[in-house]
Every structure is written in structure tokens, then in C-alpha cells.
C-alpha positions, -999 to +999 in steps of 0.1 A: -190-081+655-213-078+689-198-087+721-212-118+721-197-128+689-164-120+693-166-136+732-178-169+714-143-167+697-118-163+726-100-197+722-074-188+749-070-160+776-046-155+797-027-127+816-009-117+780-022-129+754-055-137+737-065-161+709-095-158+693-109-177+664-114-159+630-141-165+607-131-163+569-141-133+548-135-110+572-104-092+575-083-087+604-074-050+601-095-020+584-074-017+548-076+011+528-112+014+516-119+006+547-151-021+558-155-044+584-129-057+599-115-081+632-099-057+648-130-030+652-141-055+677-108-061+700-125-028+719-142-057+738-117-078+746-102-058+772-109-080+799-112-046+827-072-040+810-071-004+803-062-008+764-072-032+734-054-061+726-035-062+695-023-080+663+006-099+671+005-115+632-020-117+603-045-139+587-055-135+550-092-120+546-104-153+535-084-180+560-100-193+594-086-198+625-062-193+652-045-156+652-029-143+682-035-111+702-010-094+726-030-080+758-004-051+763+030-037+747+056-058+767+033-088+755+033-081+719+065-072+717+078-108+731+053-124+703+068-108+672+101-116+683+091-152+686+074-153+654+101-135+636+125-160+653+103-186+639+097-199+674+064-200+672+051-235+657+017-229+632-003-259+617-028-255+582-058-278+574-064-269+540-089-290+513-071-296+478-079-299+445-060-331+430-034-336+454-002-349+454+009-388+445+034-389+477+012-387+510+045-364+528+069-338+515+083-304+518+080-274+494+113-254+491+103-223+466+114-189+470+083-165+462+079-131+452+057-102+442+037-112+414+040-075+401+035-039+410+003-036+402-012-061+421-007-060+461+002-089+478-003-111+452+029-133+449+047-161+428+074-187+429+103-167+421+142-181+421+154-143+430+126-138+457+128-145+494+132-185+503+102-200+514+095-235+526+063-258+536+061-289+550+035-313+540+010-339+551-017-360+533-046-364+563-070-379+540-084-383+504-120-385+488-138-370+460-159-339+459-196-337+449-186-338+411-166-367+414-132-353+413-102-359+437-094-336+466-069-339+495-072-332+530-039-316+538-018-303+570+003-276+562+031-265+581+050-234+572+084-234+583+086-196+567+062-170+570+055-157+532+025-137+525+001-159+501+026-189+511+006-218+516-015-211+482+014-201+463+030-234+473+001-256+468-009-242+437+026-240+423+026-280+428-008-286+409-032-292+435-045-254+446-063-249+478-103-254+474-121-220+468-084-199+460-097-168+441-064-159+437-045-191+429-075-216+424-107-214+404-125-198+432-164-205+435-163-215+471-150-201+504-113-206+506-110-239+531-082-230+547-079-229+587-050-217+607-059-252+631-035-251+653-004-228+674+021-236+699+036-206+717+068-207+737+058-177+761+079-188+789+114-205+793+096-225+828+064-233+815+051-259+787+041-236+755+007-224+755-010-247+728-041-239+713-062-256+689-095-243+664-124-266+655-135-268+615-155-241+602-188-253+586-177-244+553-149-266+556-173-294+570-187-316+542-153-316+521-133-326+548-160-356+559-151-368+520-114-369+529-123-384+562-123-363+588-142-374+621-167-350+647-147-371+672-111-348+662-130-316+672-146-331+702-111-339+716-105-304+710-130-289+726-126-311+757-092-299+757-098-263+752-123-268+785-098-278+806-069-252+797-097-222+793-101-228+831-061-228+844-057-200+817-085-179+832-076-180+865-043-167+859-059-137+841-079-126+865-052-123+886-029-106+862-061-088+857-069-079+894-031-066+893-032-040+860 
């Protein structure tokens, strides 16, 4: 990515952390062929700090959205002991094929490596580690072809790799464009929308919010979905993009 590009995704700066907005298909660190990745372009989100920002968790290649940076070591540090405590709070829009009959639930499956030979892939698994997903039907409508889909929000109370497709899919109604879990054919419309992060015990956690990606945009307008929910968002962002900057510079100013 250019400067300008990755810039255009900074959803949230402040003196410690950054979060930027991923676009799918890209991966977020170099694997082991190597190719373009997320993190080749955290060079230029220094921000005058002397070192690049870092991974504080992980998107899959093909997911949207939120994902969190730590600005320096002390910063990161804090935000993978709140995500390992599970104090950090993540919401999922995902599109569905199908959907389920109730319109709330929660998914209690224990997953595991699918086998040896294939990476991360992963399935429900009674002896694997326990995962669990809560649920929420946004909206309903039918695709191009005529068939039912589901505008869902996803709330992992675990952090699984694959966990949100495993779970979905395990319950008939796979995410939209899984190539893993799905039928594939399409983008995978899946966007990490929203975090809350509990950085500090005397402030209100730092809350941050993505818009819809555009291949997300015509599916989701079937289940419902409104221009209005993203212009809140970005109204929103505006307002807390200005506090949070001033208070990086000045953290800034200080490093």
C-alpha cells in the first residue's frame, strides 16, 4: 500500500494504539511464500514515533475490518493481555447463506485442526478447545438468484482461528463467499465491524467502529441494511478522530 492508502484506513490514533481498517484479500503479515501483505505498510504509520506499530491480533486474509495496532512495546503488551483475558469486546457482520429459523442464539462447539496437512483449517471437534459465538439475525432478504441469506452479527466470546465460519457453517447457513467452509465464488463478506477496548481503568474504553466494504454492499441492502448506519459512523468516528489526535500529538511531541 502507498501512504495515502494505508492513511485513508487509520480509523483511530491515539498516543498507543492505532486502528486501521483492512481491506479483504490482503493479509495482515508476510506468510511463508511471502506476497503482499498489511504489515509492509505499518513503516508509515509511525506518526514521528521512532518504530512501527505492531500486530496486537489477527485478521484472516479474506475478512474486513477493524484490527488493532500497538504504537510501542509497553502498548502491545497491555493489548494481548486484554485480548487473551477476553477483555476486549469484538463485533462480526457477516452475510449468510440460508440462515437460521430462530433470529438469536449462541453457538457452543469446541473446534479443532481439521488435519495435519492442511494449516489452519479447523472443524467442530468434541476433544478440541471450547469455542463459543453469540448470535444475532440483523436482517433477511434474498440474493440475486432468489435464494435466502441472513444479515448476521457475530459476537465471539472465544477467539478460535476459522471460528466464526466454522460455527456458521457447522449450523447450515456458511458465511457468503467461504472458500474454505462455503461454496466460495464471491469475496468472503465478513467484516470485523466493530471493537471496544478497555485501555484504561479511568477512562471510557476506546470504541471504534468500520463502515461496510463495497463488496459487502448490495447483499447487505437485500437483508436491509441502511447508508444512514454508516453515516452515524462516520459522524462518530469525526468527532473521536479529533480528541484522539490531540492526545497523540502530545504523546507524540513527548517520545
Amino acid at each position: 500500500m502507498t501512504p495515502e492508502e494505508i492513511f485513508a484506513r487509520v480509523l483511530y490514533r491515539d498516543g498507543l494504539i492505532l486502528v486501521v481498517d483492512k481491506p479483504a484479500g490482503l493479509a495482515v503479515h508476510r506468510g511463508p511464500k511471502g506476497g503482499e501483505n498489511l504489515e509492509d505498510s505499518f513503516i508509515h504509520l509511525r506518526y514521528g514515533l521512532p518504530r512501527s506499530p505492531a500486530l496486537a491480533h489477527r485478521l484472516d486474509k479474506d475478512t474486513s475490518g477493524c484490527l488493532v495496532l500497538g504504537r510501542h512495546r509497553k502498548a502491545l503488551e497491555k493489548l494481548m493481555l486484554l485480548f487473551k483475558q477476553g477483555k476486549i469486546s469484538k463485533t462480526y457482520w457477516a452475510v449468510v447463506e440460508g440462515g437460521p429459523v430462530e433470529e438469536e442464539g449462541l453457538i457452543d462447539l469446541p473446534l479443532g485442526r481439521l488435519d495435519a496437512t492442511r494449516g489452519w483449517w479447523m472443524k467442530v471437534d468434541p476433544e478440541g478447545q471450547p469455542a463459543q459465538t453469540r448470535w444475532l439475525v440483523r436482517g433477511r432478504g434474498h440474493d440475486a438468484a432468489g435464494k435466502p441469506i441472513a444479515w448476521l452479527e457475530l459476537s465471539p466470546l472465544t477467539g478460535r482461528t476459522h471460528q466464526l465460519r466454522v460455527h456458521c457453517a457447522a449450523l447450515d447457513f456458511p458465511i457468503h463467499g467461504d472458500p474454505i467452509y462455503g461454496s466460495g465464488g464471491d469475496t468472503l463478506h465478513l467484516l470485523a465491524r466493530a471493537i471496544t477496548i478497555p485501555l484504561s481503568k479511568n477512562k471510557p474504553p476506546v470504541e471504534v467502529e468500520a463502515c461496510i466494504p463495497p463488496h459487502m454492499a448490495d447483499l447487505l441492502n437485500r437483508c436491509g441494511f441502511t447508508p444512514e448506519l454508516d453515516q452515524a459512523v462516520l459522524s462518530a468516528r469525526s468527532n473521536q478522530q479529533e480528541a484522539a489526535r490531540k492526545n497523540a500529538e502530545s504523546a507524540e511531541s513527548q517520545a
